[in-house]
C-alpha positions, 0 to 999 in steps of 0.5 A, spaced: 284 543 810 277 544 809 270 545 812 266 538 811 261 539 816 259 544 822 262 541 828 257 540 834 258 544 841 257 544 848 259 547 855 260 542 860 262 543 868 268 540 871 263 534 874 263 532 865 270 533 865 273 528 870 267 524 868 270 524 860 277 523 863 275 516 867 271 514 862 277 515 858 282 511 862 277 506 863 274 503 857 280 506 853 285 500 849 291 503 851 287 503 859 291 496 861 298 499 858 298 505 862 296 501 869 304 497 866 308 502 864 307 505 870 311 499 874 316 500 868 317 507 869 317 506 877 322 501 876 327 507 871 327 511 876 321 515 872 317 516 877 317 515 885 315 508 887 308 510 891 307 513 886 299 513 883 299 515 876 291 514 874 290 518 880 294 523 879 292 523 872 285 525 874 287 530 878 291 534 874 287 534 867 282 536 872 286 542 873 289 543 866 284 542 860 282 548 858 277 544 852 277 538 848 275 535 842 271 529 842 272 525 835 267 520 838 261 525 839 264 530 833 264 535 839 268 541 841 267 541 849 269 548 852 268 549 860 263 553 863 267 557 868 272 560 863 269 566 861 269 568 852 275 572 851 280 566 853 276 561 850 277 565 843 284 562 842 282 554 845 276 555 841 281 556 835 285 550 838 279 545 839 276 547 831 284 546 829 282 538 831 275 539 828 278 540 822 283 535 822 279 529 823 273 531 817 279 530 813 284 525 816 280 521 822 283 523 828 282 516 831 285 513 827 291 517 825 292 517 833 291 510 834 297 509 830 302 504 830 304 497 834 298 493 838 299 492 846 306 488 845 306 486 853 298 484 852 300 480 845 301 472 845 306 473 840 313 476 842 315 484 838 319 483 831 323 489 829 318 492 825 313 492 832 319 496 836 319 501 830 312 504 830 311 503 837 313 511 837 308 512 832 302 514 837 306 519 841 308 522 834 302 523 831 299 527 837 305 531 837 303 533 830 296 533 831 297 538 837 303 542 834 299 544 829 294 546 833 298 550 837 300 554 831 293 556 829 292 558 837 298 562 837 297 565 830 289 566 832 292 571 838 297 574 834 292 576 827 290 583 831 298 585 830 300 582 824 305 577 825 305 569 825 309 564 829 313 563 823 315 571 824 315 571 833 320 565 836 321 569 842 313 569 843 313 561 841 319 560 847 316 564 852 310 560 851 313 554 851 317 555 858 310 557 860 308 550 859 313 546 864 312 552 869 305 552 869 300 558 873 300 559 880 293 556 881 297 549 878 298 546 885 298 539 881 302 541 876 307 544 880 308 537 885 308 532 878 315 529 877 319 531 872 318 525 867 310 527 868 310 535 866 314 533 860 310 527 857 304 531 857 307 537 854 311 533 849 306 533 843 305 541 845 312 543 845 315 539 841 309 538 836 310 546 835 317 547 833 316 541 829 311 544 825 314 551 826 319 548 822 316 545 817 312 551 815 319 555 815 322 550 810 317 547 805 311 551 807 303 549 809 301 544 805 307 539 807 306 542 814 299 541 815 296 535 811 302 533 808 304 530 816 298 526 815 299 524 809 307 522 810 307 522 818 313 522 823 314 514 826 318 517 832 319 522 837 326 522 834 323 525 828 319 530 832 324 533 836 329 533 830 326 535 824 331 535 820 331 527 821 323 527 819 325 532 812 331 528 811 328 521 811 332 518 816 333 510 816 336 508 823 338 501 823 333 497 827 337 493 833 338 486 833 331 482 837 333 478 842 330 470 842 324 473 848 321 466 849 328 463 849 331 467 854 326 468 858 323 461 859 323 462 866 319 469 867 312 472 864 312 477 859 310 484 863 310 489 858 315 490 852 316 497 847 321 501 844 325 507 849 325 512 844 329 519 843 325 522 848 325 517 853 332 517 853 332 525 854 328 524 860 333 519 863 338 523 862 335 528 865 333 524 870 340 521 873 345 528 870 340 534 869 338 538 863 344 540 860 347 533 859 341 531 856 341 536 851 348 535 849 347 527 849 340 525 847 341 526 839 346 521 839 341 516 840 340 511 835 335 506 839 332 502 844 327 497 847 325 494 854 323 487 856 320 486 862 318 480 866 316 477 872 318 469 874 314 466 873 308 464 877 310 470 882 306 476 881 310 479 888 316 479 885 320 485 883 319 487 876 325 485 872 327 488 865 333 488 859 334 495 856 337 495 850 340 502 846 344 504 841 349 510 840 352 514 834 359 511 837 363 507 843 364 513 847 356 517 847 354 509 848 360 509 855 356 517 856 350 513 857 352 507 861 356 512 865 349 517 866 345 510 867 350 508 872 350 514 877 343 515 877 343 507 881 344 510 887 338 514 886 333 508 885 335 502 890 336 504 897 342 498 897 347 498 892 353 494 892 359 494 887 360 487 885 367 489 885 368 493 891 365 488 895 361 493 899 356 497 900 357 503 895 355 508 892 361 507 887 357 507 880 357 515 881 364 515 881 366 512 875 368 517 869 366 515 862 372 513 859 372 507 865 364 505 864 365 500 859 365 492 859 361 490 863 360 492 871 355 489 876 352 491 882 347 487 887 340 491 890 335 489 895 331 487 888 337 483 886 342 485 881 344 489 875 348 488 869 350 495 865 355 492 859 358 497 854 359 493 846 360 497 842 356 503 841 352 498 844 349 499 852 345 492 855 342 494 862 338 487 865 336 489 872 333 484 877 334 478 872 338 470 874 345 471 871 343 466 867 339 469 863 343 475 863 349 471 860 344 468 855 343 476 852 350 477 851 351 471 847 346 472 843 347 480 842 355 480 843 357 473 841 360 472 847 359 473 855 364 479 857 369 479 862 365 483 869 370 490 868 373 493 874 
């Protein structure tokens, strides 16, 4: 990429940086979303129910940031209490910024993708769901290749590239989510926290690793900005983004419709990462690992009945599998992880008080199975390779889905 203009700097304490990082939150548009998806992710099992994200989020980029790039102010911010030699390879990292944005506009390359869909009057199309990872997958390009450039930065002196030294680039990436030992917030963030913030930097590397690797620097570097990825799914599997693959987009519910009683809280797509972390979440990484690729979409609708702004959050979560039995995996991993999230869960069918949803096995967990909770019930149905989650929702308007996904109400299994 070419140098355009000389970039401006400046050393600031860390009063500016927190000042920056609030300023950011509060004035930014996707400000209100983050306030949202933080009861949606709670009511995933995501993050804990007292938990304060925006605080939390304060505190721990405080502790974190090692510098940034302002695309606003065209500025290169490093911080007055690292010394030089280890602001060598951020500075690296930071004018990797600088570059991309005199060529590419950064704002605008990160802002990518659908509006605020829970904000918006009208109700997502499929189109709308499709990019609603685009955002998070530009910034794992725009990270990924900043990465590479650090790491090349530190390895010059020897001869060697990230391209040549995959044990370095994993042994830095574990580093990532295990953090230093003066991390104290970073150690005591929930797991989906830890993973999110490294995302755009562990997956963004092994991305553009893997590009450089097989259709080399011009289709790694400005080849993604010219030709970027839509979806986590692209990031984590580069294969898919290489290939070009084309998910068929999963069938769009009559939202006002179905949902004539509530009011619209937030809506977005569950992408590949989103399911990796709730597998993760209910049955460990290795299950994940193993799972995960399977997934071929999703999306979330969630509500509030109307006019009542204390009542529990209710949600519909659709996805789809690359077959019947990952898509029964899935319910089942869905379904363990109940008793984790909901201090009464009562099987429908047991008739009590249980913990019954982590005893069923994969092959048992299909159809249709409820249970009730101190937040009403939840519905997991299994059509196909289909999986249709509603939680805290009427049973009306559960029965209204599953006639317009499946074509008809399915019978509750045993």
């Amino acid at each position: 990429m070419p140098i355009r203009d000389e970039v401006k700097r400046k050393l600031v304490n860390r009063d500016e940086v927190v000042a920056f990082i609030r300023k950011h939150m509060e004035e930014d548009d996707d400000a209100q979303r983050l306030r949202r998806s933080e009861l949606v992710l709670k009511k995933f099992g995501l993050l804990p129910r007292n938990f304060d994200l925006q605080t939390f989020l304060v505190a721990l980029l405080r502790e974190q940031v090692a510098g940034y790039y302002d695309p606003k102010s065209k500025t290169v911010n490093l911080l007055d209490w690292i010394g030089p030699e280890q602001q060598k390879p951020v500075l690296a990292h930071e004018l990797t910024h600088a570059l991309q944005d005199q060529s590419f506009g950064l704002e605008k390359y990160m802002k990518a993708g659908a509006a605020d869909l829970g904000a918006s009057r009208k109700e997502p199309t499929v189109e709308d769901i499709d990019i609603d990872e685009a955002s998070t997958a530009h910034q794992a390009v725009v990270e990924g290749q900043a990465m590479v450039v650090l790491i090349d930065y530190e390895l010059a002196p020897t001869g060697q590239s990230v391209v040549d030294s995959p044990q370095l680039v994993e042994a830095l990436k574990a580093g990532m989510l295990v953090g230093t030992a003066d991390s104290v917030e970073f150690h005591n963030a929930p797991l989906y926290i830890k993973e999110a913030l490294t995302f755009p930097y562990r997956y963004g590397l092994d991305f553009e690793m893997e590009l450089l690797t097989r259709v080399g620097k011009e289709k790694a570097y400005a080849g993604v900005f010219k030709n970027p990825p839509r979806t986590t799914r692209e990031i984590m599997e580069p294969t898919m983004y290489l290939s070009g693959e084309k998910l068929a987009p999963l069938p769009i519910l009559d939202f006002k419709k179905d949902f004539k009683n509530y009011d619209k809280f937030d809506v977005g797509a569950v992408g590949e990462f989103d399911a990796a972390m709730l597998i993760d979440q209910y049955s460990g990484v290795e299950v994940s690992k193993r799972l995960y690729p399977n997934w071929r979409g999703g999306y979330y609708y969630a509500v509030r009945p109307k006019g009542d702004a204390t009542a529990p959050l209710g949600m519909m979560y659709l996805s789809r599998w690359s077959s019947p039995e990952k898509a029964a995996e899935f319910a089942f991993v869905y379904a363990k992880g109940l008793k984790d999230r909901y201090s009464h869960l009562q099987d429908v069918d047991a008739g009590a008080k249980t913990d019954k949803a982590a005893q069923y096995t994969v092959e048992t967990l299909t159809g249709k199975h409820a249970w009730l909770t101190e937040e009403g019930s939840v519905v997991i149905e299994v059509n196909g390779d289909m999986v249709l989650v509603t939680e805290s929702l009427d049973q009306d308007t559960t029965a209204k889905m599953e006639q317009e996904l499946f074509g008809t109400t399915a019978n509750k299994g045993n």
